[in-house]
PyMOL Python script that loads the backbone (N, CA, C, O; Angstrom):
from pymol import cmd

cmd.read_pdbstr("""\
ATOM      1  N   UNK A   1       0.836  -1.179   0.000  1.00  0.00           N
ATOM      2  CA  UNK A   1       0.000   0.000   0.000  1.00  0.00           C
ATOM      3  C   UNK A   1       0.879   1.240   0.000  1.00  0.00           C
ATOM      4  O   UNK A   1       1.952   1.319   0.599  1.00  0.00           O
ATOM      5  N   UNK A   2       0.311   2.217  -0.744  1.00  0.00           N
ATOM      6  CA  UNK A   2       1.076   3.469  -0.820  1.00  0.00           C
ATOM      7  C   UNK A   2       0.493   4.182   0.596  1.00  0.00           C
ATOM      8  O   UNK A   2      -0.672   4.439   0.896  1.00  0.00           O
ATOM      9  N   UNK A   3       1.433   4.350   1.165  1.00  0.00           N
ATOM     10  CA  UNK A   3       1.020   5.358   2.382  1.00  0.00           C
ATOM     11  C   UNK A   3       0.591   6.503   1.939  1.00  0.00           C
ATOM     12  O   UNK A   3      -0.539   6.683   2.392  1.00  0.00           O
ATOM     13  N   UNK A   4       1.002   7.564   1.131  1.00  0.00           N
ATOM     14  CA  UNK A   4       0.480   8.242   0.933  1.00  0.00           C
ATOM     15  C   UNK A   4      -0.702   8.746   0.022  1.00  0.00           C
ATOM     16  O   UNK A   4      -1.139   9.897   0.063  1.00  0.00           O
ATOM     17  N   UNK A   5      -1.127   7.839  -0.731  1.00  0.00           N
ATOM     18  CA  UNK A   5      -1.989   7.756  -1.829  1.00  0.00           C
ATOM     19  C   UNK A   5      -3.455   6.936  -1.364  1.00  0.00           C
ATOM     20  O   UNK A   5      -4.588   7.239  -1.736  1.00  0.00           O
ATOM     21  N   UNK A   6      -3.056   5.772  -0.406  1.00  0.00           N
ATOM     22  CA  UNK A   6      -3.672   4.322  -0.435  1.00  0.00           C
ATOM     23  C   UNK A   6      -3.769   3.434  -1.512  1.00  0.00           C
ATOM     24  O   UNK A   6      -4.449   2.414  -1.401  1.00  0.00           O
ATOM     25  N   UNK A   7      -3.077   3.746  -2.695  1.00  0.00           N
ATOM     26  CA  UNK A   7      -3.283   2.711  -3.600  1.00  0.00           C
ATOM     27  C   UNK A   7      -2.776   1.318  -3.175  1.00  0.00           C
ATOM     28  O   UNK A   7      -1.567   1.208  -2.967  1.00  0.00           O
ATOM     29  N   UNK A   8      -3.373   0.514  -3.061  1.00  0.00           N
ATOM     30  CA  UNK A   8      -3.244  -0.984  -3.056  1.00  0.00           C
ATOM     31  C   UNK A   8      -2.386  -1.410  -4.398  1.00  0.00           C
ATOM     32  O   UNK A   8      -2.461  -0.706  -5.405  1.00  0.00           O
ATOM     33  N   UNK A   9      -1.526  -2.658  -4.364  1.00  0.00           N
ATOM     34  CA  UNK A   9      -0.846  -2.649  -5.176  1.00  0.00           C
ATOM     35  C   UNK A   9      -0.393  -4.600  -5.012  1.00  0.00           C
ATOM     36  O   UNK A   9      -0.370  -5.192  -3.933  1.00  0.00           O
ATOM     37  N   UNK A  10      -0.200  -5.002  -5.871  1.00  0.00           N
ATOM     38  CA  UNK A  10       0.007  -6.557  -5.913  1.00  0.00           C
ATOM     39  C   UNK A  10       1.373  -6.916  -5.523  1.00  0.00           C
ATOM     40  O   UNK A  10       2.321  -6.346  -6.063  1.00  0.00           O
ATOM     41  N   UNK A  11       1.570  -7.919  -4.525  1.00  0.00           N
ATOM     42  CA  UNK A  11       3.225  -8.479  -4.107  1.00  0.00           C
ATOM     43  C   UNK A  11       3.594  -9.344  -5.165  1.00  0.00           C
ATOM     44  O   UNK A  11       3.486 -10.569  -5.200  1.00  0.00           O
ATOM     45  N   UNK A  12       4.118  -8.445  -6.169  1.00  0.00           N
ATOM     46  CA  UNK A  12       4.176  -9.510  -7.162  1.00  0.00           C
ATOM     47  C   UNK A  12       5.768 -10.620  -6.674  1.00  0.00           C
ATOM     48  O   UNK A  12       6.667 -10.605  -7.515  1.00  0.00           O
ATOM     49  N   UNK A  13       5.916 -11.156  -5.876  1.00  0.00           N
ATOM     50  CA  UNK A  13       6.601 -11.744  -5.409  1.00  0.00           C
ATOM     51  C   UNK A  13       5.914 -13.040  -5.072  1.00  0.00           C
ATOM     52  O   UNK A  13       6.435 -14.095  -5.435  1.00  0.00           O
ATOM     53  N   UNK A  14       4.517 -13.034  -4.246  1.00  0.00           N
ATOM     54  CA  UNK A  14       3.944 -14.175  -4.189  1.00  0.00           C
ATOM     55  C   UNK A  14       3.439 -14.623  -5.165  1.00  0.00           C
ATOM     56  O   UNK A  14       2.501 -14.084  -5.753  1.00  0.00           O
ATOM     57  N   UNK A  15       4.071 -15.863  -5.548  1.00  0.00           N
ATOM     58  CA  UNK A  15       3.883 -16.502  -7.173  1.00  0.00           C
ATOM     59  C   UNK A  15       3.745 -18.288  -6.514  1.00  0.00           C
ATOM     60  O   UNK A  15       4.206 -18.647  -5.430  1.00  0.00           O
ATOM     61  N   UNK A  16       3.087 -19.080  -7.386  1.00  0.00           N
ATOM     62  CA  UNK A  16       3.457 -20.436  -7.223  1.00  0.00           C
ATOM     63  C   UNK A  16       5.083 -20.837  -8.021  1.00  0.00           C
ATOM     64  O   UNK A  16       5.538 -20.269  -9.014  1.00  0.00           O
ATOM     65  N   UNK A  17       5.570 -21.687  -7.435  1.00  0.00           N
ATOM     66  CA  UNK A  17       6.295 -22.228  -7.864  1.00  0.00           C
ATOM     67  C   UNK A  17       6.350 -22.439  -9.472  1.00  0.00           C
ATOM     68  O   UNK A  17       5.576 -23.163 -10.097  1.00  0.00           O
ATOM     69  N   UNK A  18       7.740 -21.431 -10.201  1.00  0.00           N
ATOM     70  CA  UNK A  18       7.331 -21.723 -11.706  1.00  0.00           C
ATOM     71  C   UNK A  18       6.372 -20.639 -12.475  1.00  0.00           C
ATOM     72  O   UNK A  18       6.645 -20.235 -13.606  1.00  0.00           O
ATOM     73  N   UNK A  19       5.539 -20.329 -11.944  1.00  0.00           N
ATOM     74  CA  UNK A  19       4.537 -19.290 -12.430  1.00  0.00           C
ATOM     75  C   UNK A  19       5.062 -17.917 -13.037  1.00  0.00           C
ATOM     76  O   UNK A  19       5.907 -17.240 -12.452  1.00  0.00           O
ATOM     77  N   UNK A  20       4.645 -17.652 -13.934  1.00  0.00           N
ATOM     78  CA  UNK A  20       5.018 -16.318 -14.821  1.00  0.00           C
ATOM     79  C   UNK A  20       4.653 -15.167 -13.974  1.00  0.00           C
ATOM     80  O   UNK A  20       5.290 -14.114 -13.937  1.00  0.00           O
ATOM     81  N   UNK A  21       3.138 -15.543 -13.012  1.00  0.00           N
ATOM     82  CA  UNK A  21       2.548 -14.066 -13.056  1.00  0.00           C
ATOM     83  C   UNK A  21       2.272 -14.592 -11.256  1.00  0.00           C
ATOM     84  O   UNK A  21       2.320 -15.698 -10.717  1.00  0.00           O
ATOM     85  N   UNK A  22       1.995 -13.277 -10.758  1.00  0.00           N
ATOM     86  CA  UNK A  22       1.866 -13.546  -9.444  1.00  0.00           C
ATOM     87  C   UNK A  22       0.177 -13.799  -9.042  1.00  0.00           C
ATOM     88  O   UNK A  22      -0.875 -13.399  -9.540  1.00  0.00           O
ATOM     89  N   UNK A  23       0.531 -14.695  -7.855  1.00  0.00           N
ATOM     90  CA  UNK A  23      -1.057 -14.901  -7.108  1.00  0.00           C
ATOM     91  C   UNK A  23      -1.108 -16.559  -7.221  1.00  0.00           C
ATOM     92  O   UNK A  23      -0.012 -17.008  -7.554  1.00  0.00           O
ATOM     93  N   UNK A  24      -1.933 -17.373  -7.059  1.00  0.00           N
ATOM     94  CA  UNK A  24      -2.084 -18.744  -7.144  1.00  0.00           C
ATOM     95  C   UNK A  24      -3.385 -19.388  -7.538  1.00  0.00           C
ATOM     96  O   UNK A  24      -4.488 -19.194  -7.027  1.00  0.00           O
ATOM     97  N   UNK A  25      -3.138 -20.016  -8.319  1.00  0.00           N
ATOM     98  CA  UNK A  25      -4.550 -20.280  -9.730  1.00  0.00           C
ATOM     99  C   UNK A  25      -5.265 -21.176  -8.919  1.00  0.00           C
ATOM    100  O   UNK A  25      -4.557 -21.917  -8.238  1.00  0.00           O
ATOM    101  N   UNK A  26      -6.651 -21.322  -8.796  1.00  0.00           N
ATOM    102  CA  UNK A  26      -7.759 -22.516  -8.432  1.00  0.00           C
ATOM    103  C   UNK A  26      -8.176 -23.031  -9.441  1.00  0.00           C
ATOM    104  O   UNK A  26      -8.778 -24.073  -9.182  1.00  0.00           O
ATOM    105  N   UNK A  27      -8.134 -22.751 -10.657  1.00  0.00           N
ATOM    106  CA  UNK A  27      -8.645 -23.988 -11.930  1.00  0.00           C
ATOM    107  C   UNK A  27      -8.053 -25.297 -11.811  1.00  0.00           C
ATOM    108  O   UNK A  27      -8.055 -26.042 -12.791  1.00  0.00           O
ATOM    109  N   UNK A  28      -7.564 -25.645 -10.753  1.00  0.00           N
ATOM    110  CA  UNK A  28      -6.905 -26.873 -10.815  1.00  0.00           C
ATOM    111  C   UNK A  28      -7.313 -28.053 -10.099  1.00  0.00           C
ATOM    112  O   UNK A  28      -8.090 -27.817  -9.174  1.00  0.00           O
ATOM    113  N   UNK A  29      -6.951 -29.454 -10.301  1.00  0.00           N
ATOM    114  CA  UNK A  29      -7.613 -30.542 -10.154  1.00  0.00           C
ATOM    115  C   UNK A  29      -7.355 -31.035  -8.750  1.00  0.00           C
ATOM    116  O   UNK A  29      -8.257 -31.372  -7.982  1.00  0.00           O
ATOM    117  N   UNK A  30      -5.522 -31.064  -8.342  1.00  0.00           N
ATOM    118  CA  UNK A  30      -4.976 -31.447  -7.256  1.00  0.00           C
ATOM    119  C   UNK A  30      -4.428 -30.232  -6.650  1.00  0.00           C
ATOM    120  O   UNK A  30      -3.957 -29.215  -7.159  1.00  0.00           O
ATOM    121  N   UNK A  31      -4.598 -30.572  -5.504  1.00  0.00           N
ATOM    122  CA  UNK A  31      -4.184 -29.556  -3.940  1.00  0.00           C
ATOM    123  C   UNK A  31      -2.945 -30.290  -3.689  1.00  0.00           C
ATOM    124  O   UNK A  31      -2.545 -31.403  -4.030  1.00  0.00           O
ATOM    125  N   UNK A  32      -2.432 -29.289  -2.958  1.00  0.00           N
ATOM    126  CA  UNK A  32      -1.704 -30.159  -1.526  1.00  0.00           C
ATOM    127  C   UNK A  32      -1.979 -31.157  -1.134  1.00  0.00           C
ATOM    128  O   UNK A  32      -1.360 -32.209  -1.292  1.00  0.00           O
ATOM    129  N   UNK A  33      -3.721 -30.841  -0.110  1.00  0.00           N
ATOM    130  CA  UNK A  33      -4.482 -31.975   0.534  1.00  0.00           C
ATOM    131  C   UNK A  33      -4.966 -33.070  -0.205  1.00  0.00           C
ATOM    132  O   UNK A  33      -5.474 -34.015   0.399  1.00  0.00           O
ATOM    133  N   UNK A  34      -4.857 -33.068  -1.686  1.00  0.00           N
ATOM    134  CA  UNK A  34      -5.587 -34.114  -2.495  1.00  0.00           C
ATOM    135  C   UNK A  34      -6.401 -33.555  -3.439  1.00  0.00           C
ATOM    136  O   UNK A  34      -6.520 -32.339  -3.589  1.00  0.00           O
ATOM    137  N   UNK A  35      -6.992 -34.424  -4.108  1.00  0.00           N
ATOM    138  CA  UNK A  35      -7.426 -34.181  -5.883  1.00  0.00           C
ATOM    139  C   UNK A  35      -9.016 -34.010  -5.269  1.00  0.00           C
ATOM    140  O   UNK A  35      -9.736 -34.856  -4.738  1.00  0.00           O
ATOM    141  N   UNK A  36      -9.295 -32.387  -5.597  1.00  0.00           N
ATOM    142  CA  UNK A  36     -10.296 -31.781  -4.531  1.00  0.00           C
ATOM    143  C   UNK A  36     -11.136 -31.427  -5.661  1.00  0.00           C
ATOM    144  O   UNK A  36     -12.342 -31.607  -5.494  1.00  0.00           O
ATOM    145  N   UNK A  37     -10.636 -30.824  -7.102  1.00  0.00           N
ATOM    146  CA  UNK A  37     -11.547 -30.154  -7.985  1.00  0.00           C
ATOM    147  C   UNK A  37     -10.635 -28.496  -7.684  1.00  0.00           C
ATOM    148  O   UNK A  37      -9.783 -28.120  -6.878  1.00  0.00           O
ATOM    149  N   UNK A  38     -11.403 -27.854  -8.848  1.00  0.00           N
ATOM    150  CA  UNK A  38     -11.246 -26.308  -8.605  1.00  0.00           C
ATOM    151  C   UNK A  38     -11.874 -25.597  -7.364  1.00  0.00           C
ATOM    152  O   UNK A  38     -13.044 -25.806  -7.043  1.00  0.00           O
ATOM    153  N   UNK A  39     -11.341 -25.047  -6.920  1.00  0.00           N
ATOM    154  CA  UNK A  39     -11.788 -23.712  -5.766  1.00  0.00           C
ATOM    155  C   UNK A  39     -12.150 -22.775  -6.052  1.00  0.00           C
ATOM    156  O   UNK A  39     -11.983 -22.473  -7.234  1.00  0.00           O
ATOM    157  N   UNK A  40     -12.933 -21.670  -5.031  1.00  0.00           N
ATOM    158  CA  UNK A  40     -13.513 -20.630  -5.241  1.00  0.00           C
ATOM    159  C   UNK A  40     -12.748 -20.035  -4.266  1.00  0.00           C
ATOM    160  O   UNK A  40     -12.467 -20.385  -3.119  1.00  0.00           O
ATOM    161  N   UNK A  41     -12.360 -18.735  -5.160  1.00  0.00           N
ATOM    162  CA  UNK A  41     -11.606 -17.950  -3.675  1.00  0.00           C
ATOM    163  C   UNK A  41     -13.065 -17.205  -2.550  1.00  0.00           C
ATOM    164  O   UNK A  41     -13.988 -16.649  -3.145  1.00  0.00           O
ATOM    165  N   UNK A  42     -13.087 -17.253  -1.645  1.00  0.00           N
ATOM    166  CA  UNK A  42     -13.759 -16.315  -0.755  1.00  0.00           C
ATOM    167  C   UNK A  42     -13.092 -15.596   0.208  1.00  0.00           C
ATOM    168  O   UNK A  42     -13.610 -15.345   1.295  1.00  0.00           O
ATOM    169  N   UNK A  43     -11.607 -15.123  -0.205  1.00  0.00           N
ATOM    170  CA  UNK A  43     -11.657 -14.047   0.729  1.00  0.00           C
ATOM    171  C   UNK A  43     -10.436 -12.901  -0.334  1.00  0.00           C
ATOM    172  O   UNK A  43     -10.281 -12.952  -1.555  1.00  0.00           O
ATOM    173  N   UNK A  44      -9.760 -11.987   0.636  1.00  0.00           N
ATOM    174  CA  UNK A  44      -8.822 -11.611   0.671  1.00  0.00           C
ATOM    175  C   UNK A  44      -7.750 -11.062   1.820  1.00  0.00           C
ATOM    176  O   UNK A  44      -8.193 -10.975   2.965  1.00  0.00           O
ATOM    177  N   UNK A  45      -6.509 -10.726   1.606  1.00  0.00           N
ATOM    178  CA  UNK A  45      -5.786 -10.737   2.297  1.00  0.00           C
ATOM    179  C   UNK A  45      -4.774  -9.523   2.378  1.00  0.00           C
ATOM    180  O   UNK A  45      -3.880  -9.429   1.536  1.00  0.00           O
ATOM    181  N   UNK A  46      -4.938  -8.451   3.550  1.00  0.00           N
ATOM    182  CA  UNK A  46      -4.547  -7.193   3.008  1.00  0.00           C
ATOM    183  C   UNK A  46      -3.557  -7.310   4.337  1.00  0.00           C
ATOM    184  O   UNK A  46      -3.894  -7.750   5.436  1.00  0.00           O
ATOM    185  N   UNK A  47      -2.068  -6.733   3.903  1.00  0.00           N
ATOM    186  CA  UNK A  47      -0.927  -6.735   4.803  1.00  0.00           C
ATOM    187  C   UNK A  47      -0.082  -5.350   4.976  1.00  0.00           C
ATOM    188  O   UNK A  47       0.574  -5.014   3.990  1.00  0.00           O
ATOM    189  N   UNK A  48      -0.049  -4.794   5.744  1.00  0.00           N
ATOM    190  CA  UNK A  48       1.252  -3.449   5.764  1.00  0.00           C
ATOM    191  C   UNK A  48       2.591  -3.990   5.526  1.00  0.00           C
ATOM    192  O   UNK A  48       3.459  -3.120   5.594  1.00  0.00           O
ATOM    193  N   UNK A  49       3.117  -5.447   5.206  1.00  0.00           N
ATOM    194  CA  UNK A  49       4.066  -5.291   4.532  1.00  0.00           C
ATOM    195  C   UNK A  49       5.174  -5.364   5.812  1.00  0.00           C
ATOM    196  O   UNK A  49       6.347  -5.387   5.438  1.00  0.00           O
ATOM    197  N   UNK A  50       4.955  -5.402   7.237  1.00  0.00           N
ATOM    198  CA  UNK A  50       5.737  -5.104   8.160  1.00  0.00           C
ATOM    199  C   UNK A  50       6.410  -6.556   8.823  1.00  0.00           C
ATOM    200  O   UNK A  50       7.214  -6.495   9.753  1.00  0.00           O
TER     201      UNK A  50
END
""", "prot")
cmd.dss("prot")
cmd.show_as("cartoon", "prot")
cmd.util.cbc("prot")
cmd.orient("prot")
């Protein structure tokens, strides 16, 4: 976040493993926990970065 603006802005650092672009895809078949189907995100996650 820009302190002085508030613009919100993407960590483009958090990437999956391999991934071109940042964030982590749910179109996918297998999890971690096991072969679950695709997900729906329901939330988000806002950090100062500290």
């Amino acid at each position: 976040m820009n302190a002085s603006t508030g613009a919100l802005a993407i960590d483009s650092t958090f990437r999956e493993r391999g991934a071109a672009k940042p964030g982590v895809r749910f179109d996918r078949a297998s999890w971690p926990h096991g072969a679950t189907g695709p997900a729906k995100a329901h939330g988000s996650v806002f950090s100062r970065g500290r």
